[in-house]
C-alpha positions in Angstrom: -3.7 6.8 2.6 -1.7 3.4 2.5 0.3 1.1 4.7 3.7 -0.1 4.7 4.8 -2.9 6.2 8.6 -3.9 6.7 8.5 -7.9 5.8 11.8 -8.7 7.0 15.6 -7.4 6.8 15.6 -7.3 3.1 12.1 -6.4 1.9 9.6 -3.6 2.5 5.8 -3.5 1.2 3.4 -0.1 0.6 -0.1 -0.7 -0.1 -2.6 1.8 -0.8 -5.9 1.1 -2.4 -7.9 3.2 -5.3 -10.9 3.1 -6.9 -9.9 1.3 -10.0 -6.4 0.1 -8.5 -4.1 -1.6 -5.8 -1.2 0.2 -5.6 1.8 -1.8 -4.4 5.5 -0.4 -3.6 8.5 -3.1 -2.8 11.6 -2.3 -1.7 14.6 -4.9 -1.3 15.7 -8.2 -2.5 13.2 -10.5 -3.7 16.0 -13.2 -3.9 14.7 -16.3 -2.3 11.7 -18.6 -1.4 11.1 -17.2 1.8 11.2 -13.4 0.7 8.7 -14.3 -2.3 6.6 -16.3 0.1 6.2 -13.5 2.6 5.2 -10.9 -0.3 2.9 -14.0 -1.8 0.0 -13.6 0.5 -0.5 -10.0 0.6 -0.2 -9.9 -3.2 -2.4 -12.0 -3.9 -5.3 -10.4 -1.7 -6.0 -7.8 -4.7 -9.1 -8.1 -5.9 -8.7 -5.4 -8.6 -6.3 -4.3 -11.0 -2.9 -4.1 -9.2 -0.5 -1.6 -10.1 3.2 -3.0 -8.8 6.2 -0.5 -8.4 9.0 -2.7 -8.4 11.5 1.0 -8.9 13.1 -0.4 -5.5 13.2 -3.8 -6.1 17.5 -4.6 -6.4 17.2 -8.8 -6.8 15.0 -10.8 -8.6 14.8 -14.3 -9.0 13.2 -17.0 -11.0 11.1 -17.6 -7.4 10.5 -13.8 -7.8 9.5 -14.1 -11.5 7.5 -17.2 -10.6 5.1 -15.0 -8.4 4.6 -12.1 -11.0 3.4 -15.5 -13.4 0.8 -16.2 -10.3 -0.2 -12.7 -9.8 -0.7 -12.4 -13.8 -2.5 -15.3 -14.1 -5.0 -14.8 -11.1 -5.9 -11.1 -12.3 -6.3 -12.2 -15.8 -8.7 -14.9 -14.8 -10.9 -12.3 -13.1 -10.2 -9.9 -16.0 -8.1 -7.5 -14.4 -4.5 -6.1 -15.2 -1.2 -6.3 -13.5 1.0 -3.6 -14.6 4.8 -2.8 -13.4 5.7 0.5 -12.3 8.7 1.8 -13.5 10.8 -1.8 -12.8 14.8 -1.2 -11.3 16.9 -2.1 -14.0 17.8 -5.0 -12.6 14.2 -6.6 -12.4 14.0 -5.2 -16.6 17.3 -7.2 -17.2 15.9 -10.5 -15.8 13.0 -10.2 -17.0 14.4 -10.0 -20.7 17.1 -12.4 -20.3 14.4 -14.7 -19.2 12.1 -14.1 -22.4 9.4 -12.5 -20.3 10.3 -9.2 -21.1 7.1 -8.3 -23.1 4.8 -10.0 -21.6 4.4 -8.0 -18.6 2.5 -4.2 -19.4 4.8 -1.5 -18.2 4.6 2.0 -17.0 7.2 4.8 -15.9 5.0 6.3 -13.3 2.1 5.2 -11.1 0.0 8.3 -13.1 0.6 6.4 -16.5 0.2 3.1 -15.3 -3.3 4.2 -14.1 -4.2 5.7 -17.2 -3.8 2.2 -18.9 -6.1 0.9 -17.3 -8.9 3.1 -18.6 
């Protein structure tokens, strides 16, 4: 069973942890420095493949895209896989208009994104 923690007005966090996984849920606005320092920490404590559902995420910026660059990078390195769950629309736009569209792995559903990684 996971946690959820509420991070401040705009942003919520779910964790939950699997055998081949970290499983995280955010909710809100991932608009600023502060909100994408707060998330920072507790995203970057996975130590396995990380599985991020960003379905309730409504604002993204380039601080926000900055972190999912970090997060990338650190699992890489220790040759494990960050893959997006079923990204809002919003967070898909930005992430093409900034020419990082394909460089993230996708999935549609927790399920699938945890069948990639076998």
């Amino acid at each position: 069973m996971g946690d959820s923690v509420k991070l401040s007005e705009s942003i919520e966090l779910f964790r939950e942890s699997a055998d081949q996984y970290t499983y995280f849920r955010l909710w809100g606005n991932v608009n600023s420095t502060a909100a994408a320092l707060e998330i920072k920490p507790i995203l970057l404590s996975a130590n396995s493949n990380l599985l991020l559902d960003l379905s309730g995420v409504s604002s993204l910026t380039s601080t926000g895209v900055g972190l999912l660059f970090e997060l990338y990078d650190k699992l890489s390195a220790s040759g494990h896989k960050l893959i997006l769950v079923s990204p809002s629309y919003r967070v898909d736009e930005i992430l093409e208009l900034t020419g990082f569209g394909n460089l993230f792995p996708r999935a549609e559903s927790r399920e699938s994104a945890a069948g990639m990684l076998s």
